[in-house]
C-alpha positions in Angstrom: -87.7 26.3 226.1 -90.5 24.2 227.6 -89.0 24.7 231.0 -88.9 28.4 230.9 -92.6 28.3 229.3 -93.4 26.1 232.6 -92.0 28.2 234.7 -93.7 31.4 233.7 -97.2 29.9 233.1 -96.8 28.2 237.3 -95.8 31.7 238.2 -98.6 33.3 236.2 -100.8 31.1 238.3 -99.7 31.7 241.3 -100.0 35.4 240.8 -103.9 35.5 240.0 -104.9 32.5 241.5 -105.6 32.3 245.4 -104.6 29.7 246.6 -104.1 29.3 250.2 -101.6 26.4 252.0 -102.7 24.4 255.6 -100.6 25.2 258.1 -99.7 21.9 258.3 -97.6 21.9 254.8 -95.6 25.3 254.8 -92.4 22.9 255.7 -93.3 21.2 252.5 -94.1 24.0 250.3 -91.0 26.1 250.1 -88.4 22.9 250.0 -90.8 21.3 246.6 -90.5 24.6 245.2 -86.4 24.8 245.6 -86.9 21.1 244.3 -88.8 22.2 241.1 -86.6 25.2 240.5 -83.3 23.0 240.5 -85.0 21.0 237.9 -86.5 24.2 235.6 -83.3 25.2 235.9 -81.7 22.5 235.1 -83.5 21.9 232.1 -83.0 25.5 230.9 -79.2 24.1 231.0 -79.6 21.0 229.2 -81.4 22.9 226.3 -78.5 25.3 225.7 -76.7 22.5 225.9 -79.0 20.7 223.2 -79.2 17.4 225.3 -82.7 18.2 226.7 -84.8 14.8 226.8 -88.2 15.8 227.9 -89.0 12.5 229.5 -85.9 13.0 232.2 -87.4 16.4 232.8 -90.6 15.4 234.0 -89.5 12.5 235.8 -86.6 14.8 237.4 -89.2 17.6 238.0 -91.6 15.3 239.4 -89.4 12.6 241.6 -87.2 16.0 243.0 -90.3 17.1 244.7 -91.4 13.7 245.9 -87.9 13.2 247.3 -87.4 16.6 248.9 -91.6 16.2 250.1 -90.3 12.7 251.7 -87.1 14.0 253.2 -89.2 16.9 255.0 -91.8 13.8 255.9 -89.5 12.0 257.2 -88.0 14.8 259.5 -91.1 15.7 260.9 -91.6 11.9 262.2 -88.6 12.0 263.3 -88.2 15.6 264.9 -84.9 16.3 262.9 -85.2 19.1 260.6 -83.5 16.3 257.7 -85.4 19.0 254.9 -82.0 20.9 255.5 -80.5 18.3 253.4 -82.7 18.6 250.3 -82.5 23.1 250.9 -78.6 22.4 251.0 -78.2 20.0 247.7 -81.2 21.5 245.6 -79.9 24.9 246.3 -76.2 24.5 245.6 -77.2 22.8 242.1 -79.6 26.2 241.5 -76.9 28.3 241.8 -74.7 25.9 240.2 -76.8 25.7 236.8 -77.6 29.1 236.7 -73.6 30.0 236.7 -73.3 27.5 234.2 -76.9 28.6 232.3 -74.9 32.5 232.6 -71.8 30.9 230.8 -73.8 29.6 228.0 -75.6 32.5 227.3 -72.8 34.9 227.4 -71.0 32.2 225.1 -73.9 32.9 222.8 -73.8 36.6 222.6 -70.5 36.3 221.8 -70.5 34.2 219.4 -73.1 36.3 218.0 -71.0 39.3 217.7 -67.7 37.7 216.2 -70.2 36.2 213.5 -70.9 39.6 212.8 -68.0 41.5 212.6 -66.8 38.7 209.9 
């Protein structure tokens, strides 16, 4: 649950807030987001799965965006878009926890409905 909460209060933020981003990070921007999503989402899982540890989270949520930050760092040094690496893996596990977030849920409501037809 605290991921979701997260996850609307940053988007509620980002609606009404202005904030504007220097040129200079827009590489940085969209790739730490992908990076922060993998881990909401990825908590969301872990929660229906009742194994959420709060302290992983953060660390995950946090050291995901350094790492996908450095990778796109390290591209631009070295002129090679490497950021593609970080879009690739952190959006492959996305979709991968939300099919399995989708599973869970539909589990649920299932569940839900034997439970009350007995």
């Amino acid at each position: 649950m605290i991921p979701l909460i997260g996850l609307i209060i940053g988007i509620l933020i980002g609606l009404f807030l202005k904030v504007d981003i220097p040129a200079s990070l827009t590489s940085y921007v969209p790739v730490a987001i992908l990076a922060a999503l993998d881990s909401v989402f990825g908590g969301l899982r872990a929660a229906l799965e009742n194994k959420f540890d709060s302290e992983i989270f953060i660390s995950g949520f946090f050291g995901n965006i350094v790492l996908a930050a450095g990778l796109t760092y390290l591209g631009d040094q070295l002129n090679v878009p490497i950021y593609l690496a970080a879009v690739l893996v952190f959006g492959s596990r996305l979709f991968n926890n939300f099919a399995i977030i989708r599973r869970k849920l539909i589990e649920k409501g299932r569940d839900r409905i034997i439970n009350r037809e007995e």
